[in-house]
DRENPATI-447372 format. One record per residue: residue in one letter; residue number from 1; x, y, z of N, C-alpha, C, O in turn. Coordinates in Angstrom, 3 decimals, decimal comma, m for minus. Layout:
REM residues N
residuo:num:n_X:n_Y:n_Z:ca_X:ca_Y:ca_Z:c_X:c_Y:c_Z:o_X:o_Y:o_Z
A:NUM:X:Y:Z:X:Y:Z:X:Y:Z:X:Y:Z
...
//
This chain:
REM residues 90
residuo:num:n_X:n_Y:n_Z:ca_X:ca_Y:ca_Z:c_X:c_Y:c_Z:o_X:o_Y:o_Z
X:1:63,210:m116,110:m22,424:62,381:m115,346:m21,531:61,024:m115,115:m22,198:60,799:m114,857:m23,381
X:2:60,036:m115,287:m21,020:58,767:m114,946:m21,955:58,326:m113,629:m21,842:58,796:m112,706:m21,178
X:3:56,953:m113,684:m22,891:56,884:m112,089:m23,019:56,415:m111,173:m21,235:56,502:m109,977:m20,956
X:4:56,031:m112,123:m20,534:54,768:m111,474:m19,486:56,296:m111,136:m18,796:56,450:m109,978:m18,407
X:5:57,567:m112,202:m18,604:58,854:m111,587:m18,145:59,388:m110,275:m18,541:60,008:m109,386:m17,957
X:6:58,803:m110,509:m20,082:59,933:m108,804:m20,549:59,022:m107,880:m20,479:59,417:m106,894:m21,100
X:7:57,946:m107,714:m20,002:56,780:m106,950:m19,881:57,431:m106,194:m18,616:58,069:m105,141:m18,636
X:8:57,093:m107,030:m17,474:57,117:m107,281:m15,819:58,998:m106,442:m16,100:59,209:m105,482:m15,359
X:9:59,605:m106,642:m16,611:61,118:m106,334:m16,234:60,914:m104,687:m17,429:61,449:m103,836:m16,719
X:10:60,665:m104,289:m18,129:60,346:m103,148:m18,740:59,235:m101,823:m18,125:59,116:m100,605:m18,259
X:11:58,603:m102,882:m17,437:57,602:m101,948:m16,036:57,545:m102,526:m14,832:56,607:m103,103:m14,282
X:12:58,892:m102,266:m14,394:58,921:m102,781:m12,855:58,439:m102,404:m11,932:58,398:m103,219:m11,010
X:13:57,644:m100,594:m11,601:56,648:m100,577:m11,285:55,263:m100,671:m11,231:54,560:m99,837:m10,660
X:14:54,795:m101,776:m11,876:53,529:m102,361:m12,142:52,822:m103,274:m10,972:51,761:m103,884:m10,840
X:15:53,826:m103,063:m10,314:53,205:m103,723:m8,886:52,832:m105,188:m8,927:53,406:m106,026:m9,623
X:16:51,954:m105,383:m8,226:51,242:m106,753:m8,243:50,128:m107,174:m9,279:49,178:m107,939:m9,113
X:17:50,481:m106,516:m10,307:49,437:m106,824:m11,651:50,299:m107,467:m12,768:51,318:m107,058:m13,322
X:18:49,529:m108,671:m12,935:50,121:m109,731:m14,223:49,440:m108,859:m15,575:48,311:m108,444:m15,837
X:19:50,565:m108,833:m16,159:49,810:m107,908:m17,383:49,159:m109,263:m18,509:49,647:m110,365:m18,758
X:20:47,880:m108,606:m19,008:48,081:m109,533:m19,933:48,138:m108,747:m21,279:47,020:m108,239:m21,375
X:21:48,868:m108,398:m22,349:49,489:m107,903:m22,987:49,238:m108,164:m24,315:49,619:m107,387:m25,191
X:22:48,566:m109,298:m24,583:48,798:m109,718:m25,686:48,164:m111,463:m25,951:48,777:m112,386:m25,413
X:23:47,030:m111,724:m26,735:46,452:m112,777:m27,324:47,125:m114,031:m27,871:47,205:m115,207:m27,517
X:24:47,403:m113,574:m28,492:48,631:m114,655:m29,321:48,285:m116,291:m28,636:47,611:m116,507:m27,629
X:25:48,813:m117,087:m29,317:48,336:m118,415:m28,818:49,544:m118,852:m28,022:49,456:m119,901:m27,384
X:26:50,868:m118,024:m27,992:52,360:m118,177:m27,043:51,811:m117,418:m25,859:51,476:m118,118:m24,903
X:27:51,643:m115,987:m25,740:51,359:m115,515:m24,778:49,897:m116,037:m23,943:50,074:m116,005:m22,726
X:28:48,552:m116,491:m24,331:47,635:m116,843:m23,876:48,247:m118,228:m22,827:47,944:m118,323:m21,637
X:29:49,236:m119,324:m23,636:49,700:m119,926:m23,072:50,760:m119,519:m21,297:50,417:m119,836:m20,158
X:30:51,589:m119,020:m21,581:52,131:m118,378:m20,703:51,598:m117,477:m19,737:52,218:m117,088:m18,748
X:31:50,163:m117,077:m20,115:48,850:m116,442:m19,273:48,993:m117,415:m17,957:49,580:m117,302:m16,881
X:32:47,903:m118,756:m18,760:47,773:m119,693:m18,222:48,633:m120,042:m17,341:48,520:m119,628:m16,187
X:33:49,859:m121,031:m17,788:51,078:m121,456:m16,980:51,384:m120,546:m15,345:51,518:m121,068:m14,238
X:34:51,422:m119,178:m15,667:51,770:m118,390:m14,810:50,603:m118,203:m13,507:50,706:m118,314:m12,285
X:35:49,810:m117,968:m14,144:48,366:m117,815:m13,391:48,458:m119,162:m12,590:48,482:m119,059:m11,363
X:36:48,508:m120,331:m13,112:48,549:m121,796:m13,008:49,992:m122,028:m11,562:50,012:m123,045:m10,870
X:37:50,831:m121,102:m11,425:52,024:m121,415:m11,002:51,644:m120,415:m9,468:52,517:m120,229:m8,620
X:38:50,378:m119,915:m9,342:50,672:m118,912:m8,468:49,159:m119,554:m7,110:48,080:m120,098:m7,345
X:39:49,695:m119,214:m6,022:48,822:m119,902:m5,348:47,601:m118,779:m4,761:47,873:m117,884:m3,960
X:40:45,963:m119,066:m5,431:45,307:m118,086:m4,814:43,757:m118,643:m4,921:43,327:m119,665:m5,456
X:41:43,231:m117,819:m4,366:41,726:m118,112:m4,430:40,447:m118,239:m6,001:39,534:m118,934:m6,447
X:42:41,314:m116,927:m6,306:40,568:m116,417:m7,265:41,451:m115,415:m8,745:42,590:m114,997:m8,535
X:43:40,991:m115,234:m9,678:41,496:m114,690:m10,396:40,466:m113,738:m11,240:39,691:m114,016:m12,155
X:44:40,783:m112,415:m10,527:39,853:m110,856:m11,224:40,854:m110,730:m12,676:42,073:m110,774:m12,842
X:45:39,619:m110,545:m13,663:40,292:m110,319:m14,898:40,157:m108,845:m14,847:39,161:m108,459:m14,236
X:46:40,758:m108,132:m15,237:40,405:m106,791:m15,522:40,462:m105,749:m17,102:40,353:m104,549:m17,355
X:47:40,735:m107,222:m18,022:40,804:m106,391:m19,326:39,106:m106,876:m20,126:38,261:m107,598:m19,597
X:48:39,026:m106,322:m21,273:37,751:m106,584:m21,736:37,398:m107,755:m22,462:36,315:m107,942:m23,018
X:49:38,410:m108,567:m22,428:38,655:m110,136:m23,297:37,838:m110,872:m22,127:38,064:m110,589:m20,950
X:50:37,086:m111,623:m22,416:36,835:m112,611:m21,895:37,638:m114,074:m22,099:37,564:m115,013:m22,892
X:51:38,624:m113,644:m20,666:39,745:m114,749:m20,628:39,192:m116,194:m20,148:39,887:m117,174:m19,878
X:52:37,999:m116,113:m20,111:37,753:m117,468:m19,600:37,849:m118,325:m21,016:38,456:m119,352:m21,320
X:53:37,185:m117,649:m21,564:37,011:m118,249:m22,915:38,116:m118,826:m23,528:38,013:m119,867:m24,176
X:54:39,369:m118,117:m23,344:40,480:m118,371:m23,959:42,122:m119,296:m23,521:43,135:m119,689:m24,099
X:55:41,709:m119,288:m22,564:42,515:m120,244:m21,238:42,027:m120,317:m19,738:41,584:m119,450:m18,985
X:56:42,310:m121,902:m19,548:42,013:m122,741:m18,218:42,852:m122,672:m17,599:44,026:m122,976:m17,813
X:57:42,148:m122,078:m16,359:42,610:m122,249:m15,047:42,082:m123,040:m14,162:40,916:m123,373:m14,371
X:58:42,765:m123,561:m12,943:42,206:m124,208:m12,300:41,291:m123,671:m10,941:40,718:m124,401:m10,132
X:59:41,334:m122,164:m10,945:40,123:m121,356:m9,967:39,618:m120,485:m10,994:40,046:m120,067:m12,070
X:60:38,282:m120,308:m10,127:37,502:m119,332:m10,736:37,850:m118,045:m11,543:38,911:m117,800:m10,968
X:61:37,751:m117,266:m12,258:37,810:m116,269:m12,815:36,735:m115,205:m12,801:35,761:m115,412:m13,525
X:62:36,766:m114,235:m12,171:35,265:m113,193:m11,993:36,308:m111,936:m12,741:37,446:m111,529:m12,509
X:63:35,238:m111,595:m13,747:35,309:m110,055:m14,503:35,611:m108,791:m13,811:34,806:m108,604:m12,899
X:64:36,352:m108,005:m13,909:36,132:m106,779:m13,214:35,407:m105,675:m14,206:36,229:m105,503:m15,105
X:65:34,511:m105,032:m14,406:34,079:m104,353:m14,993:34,483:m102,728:m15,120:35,493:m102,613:m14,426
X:66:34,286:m101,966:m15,457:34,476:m100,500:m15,439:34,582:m99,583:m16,648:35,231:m99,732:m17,683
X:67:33,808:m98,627:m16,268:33,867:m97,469:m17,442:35,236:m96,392:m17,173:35,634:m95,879:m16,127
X:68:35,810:m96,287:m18,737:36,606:m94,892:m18,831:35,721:m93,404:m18,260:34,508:m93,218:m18,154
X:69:36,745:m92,602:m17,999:35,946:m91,254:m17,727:37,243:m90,607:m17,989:38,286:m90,754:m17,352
X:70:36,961:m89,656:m19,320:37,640:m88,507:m19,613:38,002:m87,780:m18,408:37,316:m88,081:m17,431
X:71:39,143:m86,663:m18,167:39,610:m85,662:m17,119:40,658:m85,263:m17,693:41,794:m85,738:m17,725
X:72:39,856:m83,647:m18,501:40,971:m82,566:m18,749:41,277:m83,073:m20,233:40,858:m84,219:m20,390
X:73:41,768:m82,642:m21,137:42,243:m82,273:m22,256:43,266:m82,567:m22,491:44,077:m82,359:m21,589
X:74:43,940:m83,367:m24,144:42,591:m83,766:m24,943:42,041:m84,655:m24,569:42,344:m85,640:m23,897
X:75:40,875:m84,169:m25,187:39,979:m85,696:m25,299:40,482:m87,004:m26,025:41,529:m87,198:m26,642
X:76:39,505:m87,772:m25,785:39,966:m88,990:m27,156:39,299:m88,411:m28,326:39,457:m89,162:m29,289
X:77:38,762:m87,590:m28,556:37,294:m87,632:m29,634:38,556:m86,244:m30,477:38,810:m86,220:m31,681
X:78:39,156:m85,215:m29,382:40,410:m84,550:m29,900:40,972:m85,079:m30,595:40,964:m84,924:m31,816
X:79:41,936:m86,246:m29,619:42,901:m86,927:m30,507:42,663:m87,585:m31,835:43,481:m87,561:m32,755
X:80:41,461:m88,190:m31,876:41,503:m88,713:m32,703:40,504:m88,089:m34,132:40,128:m88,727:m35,115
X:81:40,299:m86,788:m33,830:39,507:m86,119:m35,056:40,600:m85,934:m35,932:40,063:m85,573:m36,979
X:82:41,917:m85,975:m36,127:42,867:m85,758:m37,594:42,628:m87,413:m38,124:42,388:m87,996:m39,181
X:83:42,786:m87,647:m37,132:42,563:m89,173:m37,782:41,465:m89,706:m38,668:41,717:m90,476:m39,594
X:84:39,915:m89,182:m38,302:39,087:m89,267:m38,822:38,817:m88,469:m39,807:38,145:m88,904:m40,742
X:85:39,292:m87,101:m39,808:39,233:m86,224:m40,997:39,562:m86,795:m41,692:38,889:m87,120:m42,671
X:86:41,063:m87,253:m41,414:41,629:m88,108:m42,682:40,951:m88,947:m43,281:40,611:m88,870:m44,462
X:87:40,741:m89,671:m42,648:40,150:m90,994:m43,294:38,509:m90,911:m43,904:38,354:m91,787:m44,754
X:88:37,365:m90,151:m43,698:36,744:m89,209:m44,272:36,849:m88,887:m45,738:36,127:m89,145:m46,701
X:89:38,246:m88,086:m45,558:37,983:m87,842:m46,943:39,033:m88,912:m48,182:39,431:m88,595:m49,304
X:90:39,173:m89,855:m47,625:39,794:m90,701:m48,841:38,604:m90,993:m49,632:38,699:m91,645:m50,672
//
């Protein structure tokens, strides 16, 4: 079984979104294949990799873009100030 299978069967409510999960030169493959196996117009990427770069498809690929927006507490800048303290003072 491949990984985008044990992904898809570990979050079975993920709806109609192919996760892509993971770089690797197995999984990029299995990107492909799958994407490759499915019949459509177009293919919206929505992570920040530029997947064109990294596997061929045979339709287009258009970016989806978008900014995070914090809502409510913690923050990231929260979470992650022990982290930075830490590392600070080594």
């Amino acid at each position: 079984m491949g990984s985008i299978a044990q992904t898809l069967r570990r979050y079975p409510n993920i709806g109609p979104v192919l996760p892509a999960m993971g770089y690797s030169e197995q999984q990029l493959r299995e990107l492909e294949a799958t994407i490759d196996a499915v019949d459509r117009d177009v293919v919206v990427a929505g992570t920040p990799v530029d997947l064109g770069r990294l596997v061929h498809y045979r339709h287009p690929i258009r970016q989806a873009t978008y900014e995070p927006v914090e809502v409510g507490e913690p923050t990231l800048a929260q979470v992650l100030e022990p982290t930075i303290a830490q590392a600070r003072s080594m």
